[in-house]
C-alpha atoms as a printed R data frame, in Angstrom:
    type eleno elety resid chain resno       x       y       z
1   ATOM     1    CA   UNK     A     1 -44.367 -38.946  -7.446
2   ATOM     2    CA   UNK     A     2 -46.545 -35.838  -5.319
3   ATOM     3    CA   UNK     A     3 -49.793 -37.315  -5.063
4   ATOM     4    CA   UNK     A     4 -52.702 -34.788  -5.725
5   ATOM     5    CA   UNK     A     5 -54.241 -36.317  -2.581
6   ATOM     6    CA   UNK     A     6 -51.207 -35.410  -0.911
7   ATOM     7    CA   UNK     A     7 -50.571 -31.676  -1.503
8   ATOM     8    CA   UNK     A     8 -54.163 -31.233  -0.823
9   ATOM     9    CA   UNK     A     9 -53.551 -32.853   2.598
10  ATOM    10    CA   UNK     A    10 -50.260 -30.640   2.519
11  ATOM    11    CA   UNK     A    11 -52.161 -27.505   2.160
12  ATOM    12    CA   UNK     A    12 -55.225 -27.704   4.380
13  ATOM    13    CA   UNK     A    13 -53.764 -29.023   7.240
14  ATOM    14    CA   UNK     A    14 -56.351 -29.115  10.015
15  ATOM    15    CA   UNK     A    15 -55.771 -27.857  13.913
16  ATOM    16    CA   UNK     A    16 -58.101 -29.566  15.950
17  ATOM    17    CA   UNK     A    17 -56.636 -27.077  18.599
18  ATOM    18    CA   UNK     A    18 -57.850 -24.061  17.020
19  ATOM    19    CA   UNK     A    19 -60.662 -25.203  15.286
20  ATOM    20    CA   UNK     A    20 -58.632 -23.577  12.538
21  ATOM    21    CA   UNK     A    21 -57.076 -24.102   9.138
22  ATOM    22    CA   UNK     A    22 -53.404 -24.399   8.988
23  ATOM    23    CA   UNK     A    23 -50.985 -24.279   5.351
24  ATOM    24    CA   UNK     A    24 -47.931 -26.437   5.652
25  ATOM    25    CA   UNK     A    25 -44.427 -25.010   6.176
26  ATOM    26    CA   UNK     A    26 -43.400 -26.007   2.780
27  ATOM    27    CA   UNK     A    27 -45.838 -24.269   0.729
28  ATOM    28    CA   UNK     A    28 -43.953 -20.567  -0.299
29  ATOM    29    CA   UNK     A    29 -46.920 -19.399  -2.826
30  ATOM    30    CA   UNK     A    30 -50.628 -19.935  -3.874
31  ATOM    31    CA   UNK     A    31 -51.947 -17.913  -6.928
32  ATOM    32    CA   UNK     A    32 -55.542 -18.784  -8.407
33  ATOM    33    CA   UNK     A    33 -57.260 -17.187 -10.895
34  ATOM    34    CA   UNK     A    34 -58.427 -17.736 -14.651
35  ATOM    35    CA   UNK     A    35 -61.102 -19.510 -16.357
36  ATOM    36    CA   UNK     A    36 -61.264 -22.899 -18.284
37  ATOM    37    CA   UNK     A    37 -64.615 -24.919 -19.875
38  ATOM    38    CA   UNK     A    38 -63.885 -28.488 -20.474
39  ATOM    39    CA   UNK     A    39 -66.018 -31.743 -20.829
40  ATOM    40    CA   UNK     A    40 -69.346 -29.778 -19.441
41  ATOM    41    CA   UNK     A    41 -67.341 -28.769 -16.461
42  ATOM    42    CA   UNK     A    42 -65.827 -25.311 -15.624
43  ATOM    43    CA   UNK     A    43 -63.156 -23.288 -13.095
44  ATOM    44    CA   UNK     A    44 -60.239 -22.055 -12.285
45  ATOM    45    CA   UNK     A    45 -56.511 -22.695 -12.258
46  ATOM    46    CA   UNK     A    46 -54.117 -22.778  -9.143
47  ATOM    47    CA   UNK     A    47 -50.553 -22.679  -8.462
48  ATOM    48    CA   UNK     A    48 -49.070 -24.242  -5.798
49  ATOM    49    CA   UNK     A    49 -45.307 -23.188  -5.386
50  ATOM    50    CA   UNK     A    50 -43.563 -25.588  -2.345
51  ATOM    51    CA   UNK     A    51 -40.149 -24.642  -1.541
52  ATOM    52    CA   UNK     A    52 -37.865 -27.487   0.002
53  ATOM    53    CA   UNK     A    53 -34.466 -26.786   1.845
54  ATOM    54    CA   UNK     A    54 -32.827 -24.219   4.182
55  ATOM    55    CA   UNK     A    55 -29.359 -22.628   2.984
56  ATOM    56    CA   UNK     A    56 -29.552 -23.591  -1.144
57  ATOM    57    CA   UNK     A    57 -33.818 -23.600  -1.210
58  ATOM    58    CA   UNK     A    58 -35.671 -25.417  -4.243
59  ATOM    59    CA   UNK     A    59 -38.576 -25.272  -5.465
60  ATOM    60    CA   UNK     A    60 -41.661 -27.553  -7.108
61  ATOM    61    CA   UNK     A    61 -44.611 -26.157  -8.530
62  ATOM    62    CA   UNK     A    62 -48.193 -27.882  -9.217
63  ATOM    63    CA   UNK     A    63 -50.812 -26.679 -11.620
64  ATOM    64    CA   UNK     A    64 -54.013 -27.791 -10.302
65  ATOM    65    CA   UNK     A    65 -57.201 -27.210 -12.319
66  ATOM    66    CA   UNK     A    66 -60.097 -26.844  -9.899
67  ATOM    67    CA   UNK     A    67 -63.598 -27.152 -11.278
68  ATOM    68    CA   UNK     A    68 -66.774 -25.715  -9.622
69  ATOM    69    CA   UNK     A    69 -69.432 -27.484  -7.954
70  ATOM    70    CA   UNK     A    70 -73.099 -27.076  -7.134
71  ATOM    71    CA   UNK     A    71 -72.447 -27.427  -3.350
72  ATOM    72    CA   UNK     A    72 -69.924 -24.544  -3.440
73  ATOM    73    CA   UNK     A    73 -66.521 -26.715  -2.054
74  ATOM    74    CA   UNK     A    74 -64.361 -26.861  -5.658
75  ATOM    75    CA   UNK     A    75 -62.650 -29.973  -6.416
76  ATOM    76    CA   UNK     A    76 -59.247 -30.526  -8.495
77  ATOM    77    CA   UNK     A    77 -59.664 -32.454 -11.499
78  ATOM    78    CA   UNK     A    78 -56.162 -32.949 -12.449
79  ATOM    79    CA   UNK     A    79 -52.310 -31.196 -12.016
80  ATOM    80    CA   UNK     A    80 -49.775 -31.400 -13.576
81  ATOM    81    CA   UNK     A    81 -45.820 -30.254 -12.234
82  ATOM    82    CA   UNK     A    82 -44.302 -28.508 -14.795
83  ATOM    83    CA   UNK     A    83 -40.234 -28.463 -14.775
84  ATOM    84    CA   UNK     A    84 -39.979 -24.840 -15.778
85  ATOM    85    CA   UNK     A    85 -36.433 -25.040 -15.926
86  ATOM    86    CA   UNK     A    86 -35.971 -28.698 -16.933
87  ATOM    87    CA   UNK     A    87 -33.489 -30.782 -14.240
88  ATOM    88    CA   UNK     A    88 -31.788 -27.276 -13.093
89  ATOM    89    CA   UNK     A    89 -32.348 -27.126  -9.023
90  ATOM    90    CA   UNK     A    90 -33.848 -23.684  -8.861
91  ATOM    91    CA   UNK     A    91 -35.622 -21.176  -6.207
92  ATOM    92    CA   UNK     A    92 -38.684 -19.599  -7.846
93  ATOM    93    CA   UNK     A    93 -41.727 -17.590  -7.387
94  ATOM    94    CA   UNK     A    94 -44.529 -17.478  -9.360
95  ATOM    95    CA   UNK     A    95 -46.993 -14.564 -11.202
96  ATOM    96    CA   UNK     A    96 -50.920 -15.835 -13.279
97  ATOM    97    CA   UNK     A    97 -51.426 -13.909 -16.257
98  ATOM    98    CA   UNK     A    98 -55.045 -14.473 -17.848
99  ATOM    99    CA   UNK     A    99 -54.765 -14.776 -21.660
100 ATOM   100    CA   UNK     A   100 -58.295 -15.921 -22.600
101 ATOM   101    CA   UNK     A   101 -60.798 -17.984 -21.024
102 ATOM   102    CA   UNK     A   102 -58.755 -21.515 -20.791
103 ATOM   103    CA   UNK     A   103 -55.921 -20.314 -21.149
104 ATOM   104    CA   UNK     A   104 -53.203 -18.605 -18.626
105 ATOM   105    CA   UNK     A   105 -49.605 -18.040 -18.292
106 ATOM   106    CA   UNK     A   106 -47.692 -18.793 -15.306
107 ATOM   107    CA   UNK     A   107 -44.432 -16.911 -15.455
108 ATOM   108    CA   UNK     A   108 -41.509 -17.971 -13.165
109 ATOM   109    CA   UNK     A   109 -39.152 -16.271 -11.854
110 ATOM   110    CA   UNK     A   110 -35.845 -17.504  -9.738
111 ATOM   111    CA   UNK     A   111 -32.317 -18.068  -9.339
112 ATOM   112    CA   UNK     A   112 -30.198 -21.442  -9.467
113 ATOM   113    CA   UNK     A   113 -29.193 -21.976  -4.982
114 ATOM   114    CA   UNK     A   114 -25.743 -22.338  -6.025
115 ATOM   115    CA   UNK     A   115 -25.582 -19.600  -8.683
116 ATOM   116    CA   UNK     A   116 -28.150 -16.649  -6.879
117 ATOM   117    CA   UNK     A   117 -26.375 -14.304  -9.627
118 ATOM   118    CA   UNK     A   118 -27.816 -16.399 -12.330
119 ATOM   119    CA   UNK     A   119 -30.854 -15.215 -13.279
120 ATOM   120    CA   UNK     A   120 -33.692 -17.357 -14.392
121 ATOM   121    CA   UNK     A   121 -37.466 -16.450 -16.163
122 ATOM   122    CA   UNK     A   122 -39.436 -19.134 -17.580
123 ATOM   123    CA   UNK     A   123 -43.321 -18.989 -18.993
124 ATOM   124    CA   UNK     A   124 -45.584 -21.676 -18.484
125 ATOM   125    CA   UNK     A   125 -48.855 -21.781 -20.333
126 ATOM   126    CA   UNK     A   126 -51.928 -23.713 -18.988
127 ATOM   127    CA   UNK     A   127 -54.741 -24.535 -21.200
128 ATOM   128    CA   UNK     A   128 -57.007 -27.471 -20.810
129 ATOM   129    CA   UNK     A   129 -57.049 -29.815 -17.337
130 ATOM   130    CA   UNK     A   130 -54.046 -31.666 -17.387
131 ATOM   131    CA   UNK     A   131 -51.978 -29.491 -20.132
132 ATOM   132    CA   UNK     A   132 -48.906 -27.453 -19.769
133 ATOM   133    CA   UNK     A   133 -46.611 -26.305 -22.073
134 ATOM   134    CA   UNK     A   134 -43.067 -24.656 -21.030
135 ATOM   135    CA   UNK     A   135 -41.944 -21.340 -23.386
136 ATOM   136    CA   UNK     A   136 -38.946 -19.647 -22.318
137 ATOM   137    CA   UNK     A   137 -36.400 -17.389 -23.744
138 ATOM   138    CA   UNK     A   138 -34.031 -18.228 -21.186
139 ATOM   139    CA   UNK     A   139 -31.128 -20.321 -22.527
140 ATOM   140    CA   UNK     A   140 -30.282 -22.670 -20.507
141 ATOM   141    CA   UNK     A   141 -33.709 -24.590 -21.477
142 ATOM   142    CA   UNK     A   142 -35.064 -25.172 -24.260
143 ATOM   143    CA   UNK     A   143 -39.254 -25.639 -24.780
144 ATOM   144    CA   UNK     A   144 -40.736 -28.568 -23.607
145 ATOM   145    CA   UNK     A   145 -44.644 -30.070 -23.960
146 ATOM   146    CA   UNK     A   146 -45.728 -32.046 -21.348
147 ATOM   147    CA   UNK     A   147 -48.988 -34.236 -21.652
148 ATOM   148    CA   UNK     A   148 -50.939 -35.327 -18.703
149 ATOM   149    CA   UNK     A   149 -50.397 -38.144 -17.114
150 ATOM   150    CA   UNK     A   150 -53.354 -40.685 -16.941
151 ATOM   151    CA   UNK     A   151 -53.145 -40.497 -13.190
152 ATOM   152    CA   UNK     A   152 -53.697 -37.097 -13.444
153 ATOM   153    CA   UNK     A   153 -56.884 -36.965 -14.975
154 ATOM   154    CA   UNK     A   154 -60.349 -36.798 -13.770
155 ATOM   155    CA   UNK     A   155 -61.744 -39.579 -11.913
């Protein structure tokens, strides 16, 4: 499994040459925004969209809930992937609506590689660290919970 270590490592890739930050190839999309309270801690929600292939492209998304600190540099308290169309191999992009505070929806958009005529739309709601829920109307899936994963969690 994607280690949150990882895709942090994935994303802030550092050039020593440029004295520059540097986002790896694989990541297609970032979209922050939000608000969520939890256990005396607060912040916001991110989504991390990496695509993987060349001629029939997937995707993998991560919901990362990043909490504030005092020193300014935010740190991610859990993720979670959600599968927002279940075991289907699809190519995706992403859109954060802001519901309430601690609670968003992340609404995906995308096509099966094999099928591009085959339209897919699935919503993905984000609540506390850890928690995602998949609602869709499309009909291929049907809605899933998914609980965090103790892994996950904050340490």
């Amino acid at each position: 499994m994607f280690k949150v270590g990882a895709l942090v490592g994935l994303l802030c890739l550092s050039s020593a040459s440029f004295g520059q930050g540097a986002v790896a190839p694989g990541v297609e999309a970032v979209v922050s925004g939000g608000y969520w309270e939890a256990n005396g801690r607060a912040g916001r929600y991110r989504v991390i969209v990496m695509n993987h292939g060349f001629e029939h492209v997937t995707s993998r998304a991560f919901v990362e809930w990043l909490a504030d600190s005092k020193d300014g540099e935010p740190s991610i308290i859990a993720t979670a992937e959600p599968k927002p169309f279940a075991d289907i191999p699809a190519s995706y992009t992403v859109q954060m609506k802001f519901i309430a505070k601690g609670k968003v929806q992340i609404i995906f958009s995308g096509v099966i590689p094999h099928q591009p005529t085959q339209k897919l739309r699935s919503v993905v709601l984000a609540e506390m660290p850890g928690q995602v829920t998949v609602m869709t109307a499309n009909p291929l899936v049907q809605p899933t919970r998914q609980k965090p994963r103790a892994a996950d969690q904050e340490r």
